[in-house]
N, C-alpha and C positions, 0 to 999 in steps of 0.2 A: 611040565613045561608050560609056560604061561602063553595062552593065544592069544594076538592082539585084535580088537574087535574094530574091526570101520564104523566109526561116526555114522550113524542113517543121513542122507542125504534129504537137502530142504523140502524135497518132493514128496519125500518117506513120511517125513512129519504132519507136513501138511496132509495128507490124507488120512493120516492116522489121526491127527484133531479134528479133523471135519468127521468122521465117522463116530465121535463124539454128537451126542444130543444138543442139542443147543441151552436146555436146563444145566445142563454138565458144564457146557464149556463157560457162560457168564457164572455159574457157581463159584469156579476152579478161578475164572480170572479176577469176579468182584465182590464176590461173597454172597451170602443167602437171600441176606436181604434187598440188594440190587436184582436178584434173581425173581425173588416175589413183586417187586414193584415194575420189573416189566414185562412179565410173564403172566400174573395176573391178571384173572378176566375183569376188563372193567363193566362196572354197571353203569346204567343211568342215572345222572347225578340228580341234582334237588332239580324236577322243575315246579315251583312254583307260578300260579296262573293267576294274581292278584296280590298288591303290596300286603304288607303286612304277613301272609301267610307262613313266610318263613324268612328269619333272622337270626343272622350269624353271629356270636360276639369272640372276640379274640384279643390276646394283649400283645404288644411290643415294646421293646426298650428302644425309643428316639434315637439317633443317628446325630444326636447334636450335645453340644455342649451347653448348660446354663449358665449365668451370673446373678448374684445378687445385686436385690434394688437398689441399694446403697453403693456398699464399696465395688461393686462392677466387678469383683471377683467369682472363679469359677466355683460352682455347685454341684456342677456332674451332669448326669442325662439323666432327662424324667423317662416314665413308662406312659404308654399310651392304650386304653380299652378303648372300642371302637364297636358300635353295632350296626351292624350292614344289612337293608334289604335282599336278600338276595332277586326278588322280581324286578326290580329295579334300579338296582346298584347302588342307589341310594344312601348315604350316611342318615343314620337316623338320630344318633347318641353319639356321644364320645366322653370321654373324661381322663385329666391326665395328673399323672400322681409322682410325686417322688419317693416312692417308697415302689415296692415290688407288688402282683397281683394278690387282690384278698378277697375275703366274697362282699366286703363293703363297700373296694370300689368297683365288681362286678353288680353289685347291686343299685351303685349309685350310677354306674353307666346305662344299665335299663332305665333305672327313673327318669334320665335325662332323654333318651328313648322315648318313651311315653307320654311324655308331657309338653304343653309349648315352652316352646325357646323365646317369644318374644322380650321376654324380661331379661334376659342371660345377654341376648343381644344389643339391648339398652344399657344395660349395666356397662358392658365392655365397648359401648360404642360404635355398634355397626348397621349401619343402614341397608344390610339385605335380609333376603327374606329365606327363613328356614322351613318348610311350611311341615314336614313328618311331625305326627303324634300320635298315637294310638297305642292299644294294647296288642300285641301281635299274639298268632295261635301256635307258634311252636318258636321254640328260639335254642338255636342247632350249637354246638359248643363241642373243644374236647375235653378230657378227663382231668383238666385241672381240678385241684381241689378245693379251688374256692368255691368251683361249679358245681362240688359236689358236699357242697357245705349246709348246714340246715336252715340259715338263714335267706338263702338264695335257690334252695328246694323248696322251701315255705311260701317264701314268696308268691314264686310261680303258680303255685299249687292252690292258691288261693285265690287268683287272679286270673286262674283256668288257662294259663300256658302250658301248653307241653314240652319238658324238656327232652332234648333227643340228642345223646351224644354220640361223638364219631369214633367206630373204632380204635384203639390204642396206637400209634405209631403210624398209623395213617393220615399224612399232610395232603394228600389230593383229595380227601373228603371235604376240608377247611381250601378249599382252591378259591374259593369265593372273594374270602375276605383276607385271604394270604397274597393273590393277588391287590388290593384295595390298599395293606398297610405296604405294599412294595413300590405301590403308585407314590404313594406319601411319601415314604422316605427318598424317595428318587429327586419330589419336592424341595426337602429336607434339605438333601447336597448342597444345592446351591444358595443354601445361609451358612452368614458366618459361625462359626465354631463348628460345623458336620465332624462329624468321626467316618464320616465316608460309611459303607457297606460290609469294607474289610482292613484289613492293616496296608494290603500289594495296593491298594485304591488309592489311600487314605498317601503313601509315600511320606516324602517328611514334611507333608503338611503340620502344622502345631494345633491343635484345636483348642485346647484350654486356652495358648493365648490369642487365635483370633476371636472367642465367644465375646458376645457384645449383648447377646437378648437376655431377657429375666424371663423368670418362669411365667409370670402375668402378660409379657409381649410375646412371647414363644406362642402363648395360647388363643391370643389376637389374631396372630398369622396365621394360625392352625387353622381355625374357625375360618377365617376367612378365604385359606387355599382350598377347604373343603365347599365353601357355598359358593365361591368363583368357579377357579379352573375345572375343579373336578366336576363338580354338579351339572356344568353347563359344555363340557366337552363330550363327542361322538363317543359313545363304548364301541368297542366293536361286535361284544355279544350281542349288542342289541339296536346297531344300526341307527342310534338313535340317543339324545343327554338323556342322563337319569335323571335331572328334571320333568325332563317330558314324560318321559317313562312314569314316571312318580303322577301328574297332573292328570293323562291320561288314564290310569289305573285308578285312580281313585273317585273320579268321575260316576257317581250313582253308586260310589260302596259305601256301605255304612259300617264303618270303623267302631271298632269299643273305645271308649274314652271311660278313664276311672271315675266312678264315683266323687266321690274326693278327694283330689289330688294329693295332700298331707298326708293323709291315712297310707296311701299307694308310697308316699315314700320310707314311712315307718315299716313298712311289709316287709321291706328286705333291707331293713335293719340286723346287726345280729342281735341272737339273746342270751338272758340265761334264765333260769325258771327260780324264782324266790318266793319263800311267806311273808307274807306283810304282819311286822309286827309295831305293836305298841309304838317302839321308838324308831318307825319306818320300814325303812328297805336297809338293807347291806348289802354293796356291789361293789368290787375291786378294793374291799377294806374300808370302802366311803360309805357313809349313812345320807342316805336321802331321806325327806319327810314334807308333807303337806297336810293340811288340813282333810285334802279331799279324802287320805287313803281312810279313816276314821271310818265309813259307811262299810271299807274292806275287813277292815279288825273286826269290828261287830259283828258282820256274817258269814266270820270264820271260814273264809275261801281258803283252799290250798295252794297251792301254790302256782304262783301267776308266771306269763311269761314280762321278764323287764327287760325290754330293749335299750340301746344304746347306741350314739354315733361316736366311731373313736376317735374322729377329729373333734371332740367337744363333751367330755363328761361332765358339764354342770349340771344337766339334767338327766332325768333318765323319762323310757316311758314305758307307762303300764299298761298291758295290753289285757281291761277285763272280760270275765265271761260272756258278754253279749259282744265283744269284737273291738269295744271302742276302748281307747285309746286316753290316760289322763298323764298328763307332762308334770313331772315331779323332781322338782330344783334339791341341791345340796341342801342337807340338814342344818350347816352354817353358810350363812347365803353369805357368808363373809369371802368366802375362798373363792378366788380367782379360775377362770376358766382352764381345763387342761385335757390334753390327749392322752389318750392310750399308748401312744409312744412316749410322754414323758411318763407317766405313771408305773410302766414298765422296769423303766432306766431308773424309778426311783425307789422300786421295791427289792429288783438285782441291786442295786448298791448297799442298800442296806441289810441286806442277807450276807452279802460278800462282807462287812462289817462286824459282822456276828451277830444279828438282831435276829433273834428266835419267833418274836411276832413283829409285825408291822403294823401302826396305827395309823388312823386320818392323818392324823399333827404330825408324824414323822414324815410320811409320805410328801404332804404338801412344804414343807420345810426342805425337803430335799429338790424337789420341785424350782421351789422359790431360788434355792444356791445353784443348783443348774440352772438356769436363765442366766444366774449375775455372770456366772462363768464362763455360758457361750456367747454373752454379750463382751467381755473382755478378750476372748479368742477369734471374737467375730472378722477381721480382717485377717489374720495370722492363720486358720487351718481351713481347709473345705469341708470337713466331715462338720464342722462347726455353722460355719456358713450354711450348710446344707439344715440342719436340726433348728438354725434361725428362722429361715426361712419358713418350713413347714410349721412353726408354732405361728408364724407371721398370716398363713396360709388360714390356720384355725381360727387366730382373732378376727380376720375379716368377717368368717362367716357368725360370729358371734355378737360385732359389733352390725350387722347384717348389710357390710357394705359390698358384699353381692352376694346374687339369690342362690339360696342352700342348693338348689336343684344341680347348682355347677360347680359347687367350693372344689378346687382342686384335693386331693387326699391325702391329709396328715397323719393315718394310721400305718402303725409300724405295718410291715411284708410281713408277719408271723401272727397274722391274724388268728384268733381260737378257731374262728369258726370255718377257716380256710386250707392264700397265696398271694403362608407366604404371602407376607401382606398383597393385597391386591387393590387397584387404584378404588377410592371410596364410589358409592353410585354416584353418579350425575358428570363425573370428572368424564374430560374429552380423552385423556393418553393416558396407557401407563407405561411411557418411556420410561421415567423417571424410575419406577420400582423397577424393573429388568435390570436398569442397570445399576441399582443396588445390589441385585442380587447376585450379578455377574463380578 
């Protein structure tokens, strides 16, 4: 005969859960790893006592939508690498890609880090002052794998940075600069085309069709929300702008500044290691050659490291035994400038075709018909629009109408080696931009 059992009463429960650990009971109610993130002892985070000494870098995908310069049609959201003082909150770098993180543009965002920005800021037309540049002594990162790529190890390695990455899964060690790109995108919202935060944010806003910026004025605003608002507003860590922070700090330090600026950008270039023979180089199926490499054949060196930018494989560069560095143009200087993201798209097509090997002339032939085709789909698809644009991205910095230090990144996300305007100075209001932006 079946006993009926009495329901324990709300009382019965409750004391029986509280008699529960408290590791138990957030286990049971939100899982382990809620359990370790707040249950775990915290240490003392980075403090750094002087700029430079420690810098953060980290990526994000923008909160906005793009358009191209032409038909004002959407392109998507770029990505944004950012490098952050941590002593002074400071934006040191930044660089913004449309493609996904790689160690090229991890390595091209330290270069812009490092070096002055005066030129970058004349180029695009901005009359403030960015004053960060130096070589920092450790530069804090997590486990991406661009971070942990050889060209962006090498780098460092040679320029006597340490790199120091943050535990696996752990976001409150990157608090720094995960705060920094939350400030930004908060920024972000209130331009036309935002994607908002989340979808519940975002409601039935349309963002494709309110976007209006191109990726060259997107990057205007950026630059300039970053050396306005944020540079010259209170933090609250530090009572004080990262400006000042910045001025004061550096005040009687003497900072490392590279040798040669050039050279420092080719360092975290990636590579690949080739013999220099008779009839050049061969890199990606392409033959490169110069007269210079002639002194390389004769003294039977082994094999050199040749660097490369994947926004621009017309050239390549040689990095010989004593450190230095000779630039070595296409074996036919005839053929046009191209990325690594077309060259890609043109060696998969022609495999998918049934081409067992692939040649220079094949490659650049196939090259040449993508162009005429995403010039004729140019209005008609995004994915197209977007692929104009980044090759659009690559000619500037080849026809050198701005400084390499800032070319946005036309290299594809599957790198080998990887992953708000403000009123101009002098002006009295800027009514006018708020209520743009509202």
């Amino acid at each position: 005969m079946a006993v009926a059992l009495m329901p324990p009463s709300m009382k019965a429960l409750r004391a029986r859960v509280s008699a529960r650990s408290l590791r138990e009971r957030i286990k049971a109610r939100d899982g382990p790893a809620v359990m370790n993130n707040r249950l775990r002892q915290v240490k003392i985070g980075l403090r750094p006592i002087r700029p430079l000494q420690i810098v953060q870098v980290d990526h994000t995908k923008v909160d906005i939508m793009l358009v191209d310069d032409v038909t004002r049609a959407c392109i998507g959201r770029p990505w944004l690498t950012a490098v952050l003082d941590v002593h002074t909150r400071m934006v040191v770098g930044l660089a913004l890609s449309l493609d996904p993180p790689s160690a090229a543009v991890a390595g091209l965002a330290v270069t812009h880090a490092v070096l002055p920005k005066e030129e970058q800021l004349a180029d695009i037309g901005i009359n403030l002052i960015w004053p960060t540049h130096g070589i920092p002594e450790i530069i804090h990162v997590d486990n991406g794998a661009e971070f942990h790529s050889r060209a962006f190890e090498r780098g460092c390695q040679q320029h006597g940075i340490r790199l120091e990455y943050r535990p696996p899964a752990t976001p409150r060690f990157g608090g720094h600069i995960e705060r920094l790109m939350g400030t930004l995108m908060s920024r972000v919202h209130g331009l036309p085309g935002t994607t908002f935060s989340n979808v519940a944010v975002r409601g039935d806003y349309q963002s494709e069709n309110r976007a209006v910026l191109s990726f060259r004025e997107f990057e205007r605003i950026l630059i300039l929300d970053v050396l306005g608002p944020y540079h010259n507003e209170v933090h609250s860590a530090l009572g004080g702008t990262p400006a000042a922070a910045w001025e004061d700090g550096v005040a009687g330090l003497s900072i490392r500044q590279p040798a040669d600026p050039d050279a420092f950008r080719l360092d975290f270039l990636p590579f690949e290691e080739r013999v220099v023979r008779r009839d050049g180089i061969r890199l990606f199926n392409v033959f490169y050659q110069d007269g210079v490499l002639a002194h390389i054949v004769e003294s039977g060196s082994s094999k050199l490291r040749v660097k490369y930018d994947p926004r621009d494989l017309s050239a390549v560069f040689v990095e010989l035994p004593a450190g230095d560095h000779v630039r070595v143009p296409y074996a036919d200087i005839g053929r046009p400038p191209i990325t690594l993201w077309e060259h890609r798209f043109a060696t998969k097509h022609l495999r998918e075709n049934g081409r067992r090997s692939v040649d220079e002339h094949a490659i650049f032939a196939v090259v040449e018909e993508q162009r005429r085709i995403l010039a004729e789909a140019h209005d008609r698809s995004k994915r197209a629009r977007r692929a104009v644009v980044r090759a659009s991205l690559a000619t500037d910095q080849v026809t050198g109408s701005r400084s390499q230090s800032h070319i946005p990144m036309a290299s594809p996300g599957d790198d080998p080696d990887a992953k708000v305007p403000m009123p101009d100075e002098g002006t009295t209001s800027g009514v006018e931009f708020w209520e743009w932006r509202r």
